[in-house]
C-alpha angles and dihedrals in degrees: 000000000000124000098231078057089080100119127230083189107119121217108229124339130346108257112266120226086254093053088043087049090038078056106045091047089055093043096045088054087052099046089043091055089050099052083059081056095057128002134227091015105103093141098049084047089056095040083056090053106044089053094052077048083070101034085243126153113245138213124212109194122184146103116288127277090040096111099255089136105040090047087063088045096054095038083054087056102043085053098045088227122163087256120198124178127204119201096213109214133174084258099050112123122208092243085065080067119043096010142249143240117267131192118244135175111237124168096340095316136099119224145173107250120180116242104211114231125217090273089093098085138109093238130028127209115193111177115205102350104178086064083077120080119266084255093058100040081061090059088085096038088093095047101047093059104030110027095230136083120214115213121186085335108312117110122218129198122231123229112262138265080033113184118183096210107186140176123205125181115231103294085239093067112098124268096023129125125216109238116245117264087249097064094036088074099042087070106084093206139022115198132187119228113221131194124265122249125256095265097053088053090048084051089047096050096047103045098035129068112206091354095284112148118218120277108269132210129227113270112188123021124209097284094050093048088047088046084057107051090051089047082058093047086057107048100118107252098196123216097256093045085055088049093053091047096047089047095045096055091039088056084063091070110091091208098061136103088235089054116125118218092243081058095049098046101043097022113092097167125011132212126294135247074250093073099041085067097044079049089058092042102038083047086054091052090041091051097040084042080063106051092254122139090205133023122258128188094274094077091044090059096038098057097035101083087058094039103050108026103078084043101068122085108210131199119251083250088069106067083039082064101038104251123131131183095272094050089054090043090053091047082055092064095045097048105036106072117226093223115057117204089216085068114112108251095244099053094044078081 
């Protein structure tokens, strides 16, 4: 698919001011219940949501104890979504993920039966996923972008609405492995987990014992996630917000004419037609987290250092000169207009 191709077309009816407001009140329950999950941490929280807003994958990346995998947990119980979680270990096989045959006796007979892994959630936590080998990691590569999983020739459908949430330490800690470039891609953001201030340390060690968080309720059942989701599909993407989008993925190619030199010169492999369409998702669910009917520049620019930085392949000359993936990410923005003056008049508005 080519990039230009990203489509500024809408399915079904704009959105109208009492479905927006039906919409802000779900999501600020929800972001209200998760604060109580982990504290001091209100844009992390936005940034989740945003990406279970676009049915996206998502990739937590810090250095341990700073709530990666409590916040999956939490977000699993406020939904009410079937929630499995994989420990991924240097020994861990691909058939501990998405399950194996296993012989049986029935009637008389012996057979090969599948044995479904716990890849058949809703929801998929796997922590620390970059402590597993590269073979492993690709287990999931067929599940994250198709929702099945195919074993000795047989093909399986995943449970829907189906979220890989998973958590990886810094790639220069000892005994992780980089994921592969495929699945890289297939997450629709990467986010890096910070530390807390003083003061939220100073909260967290004076209202809970031994670090648990309160119990928390469900928020929102099915319906209301569906309703949400359908709510996301209909945010209004007009036609110059496409174009930027579809300008600003295809400057991360060192090869185009929109390239900028710190883009030919760091940049070994630019962003894919994929992440031109998580940016249009992730910028609907910005926009509808908002409060917004349609999506301005301001969630283009807010999402796309999540969506396009691990996204981006750089050249060894690139870390000697002190650039990394987000500050290239962050000179995109301020080189690429958002208004291009090949863009028909009546469509700059």
């Amino acid at each position: 698919m080519s990039i230009t191709n990203v489509s500024s077309t809408e399915t079904g009816q704009l959105l109208s001011p009492s479905e927006v407001s039906e919409a802000k009140t779900l999501l600020d329950q929800l972001l209200a219940e998760l604060s109580k999950a982990l504290l001091g941490q209100q844009e992390l929280l936005q940034l989740v949501t945003i990406a279970l807003l676009a049915r996206g994958h998502l990739l937590l990346e810090g250095l341990p104890g700073l709530g990666k995998t409590e916040l999956i947990k939490s977000l699993a119980t406020l939904l009410r979504l079937k929630f499995r979680r994989i420990q991924f270990t240097p020994d861990l096989l691909p058939g501990d993920i998405v399950g194996s045959p296993v012989l049986q006796e029935e009637g008389g007979q012996r057979k090969l039966v599948f044995h479904p892994g716990p890849v058949f959630a809703n929801l998929l936590l796997a922590d620390e996923i970059n402590r597993a080998s590269p073979k492993t990691q690709s287990a999931l590569l067929e599940a994250m972008q198709e929702r099945r999983v195919t074993v000795m020739g047989e093909t399986y459908p995943l449970p829907l609405p189906f979220f890989v949430l998973a958590t990886q330490n810094p790639i220069e800690l000892e005994g992780t492995y980089p994921l592969p470039e495929a699945q890289l891609d297939r997450f629709t953001m990467k986010i890096q987990v910070r530390g807390v201030s003083t003061e939220t340390l100073e909260q967290i060690i004076s209202t809970r014992r031994h670090g648990q968080p309160p119990e928390l309720k469900e928020i929102l059942s099915a319906e209301q996630l569906d309703r949400l989701f359908e709510l996301t599909d209909q945010v209004h993407l007009p036609a110059a917000v496409a174009n930027y989008i579809a300008r600003l993925v295809t400057a991360t190619q060192p090869g185009s004419d929109g390239a900028s030199e710190e883009v030919r010169r760091f940049v070994k492999f630019g962003a894919s037609p994929r992440a031109a369409i998580a940016l249009a998702g992730t910028a609907r669910a910005a926009a509808l987290l908002a409060g917004k009917p349609n999506v301005g520049f301001d969630e283009i620019r807010r999402v796309a250092p999540s969506v396009l930085g691990h996204r981006l392949i750089l050249d060894y000359a690139a870390r000697l000169e002190g650039w990394d993936t987000r500050r290239l990410v962050t000179r995109l923005l301020e080189t690429v207009p958002e208004i291009s003056r090949s863009l028909p008049q009546d469509l700059r508005n």
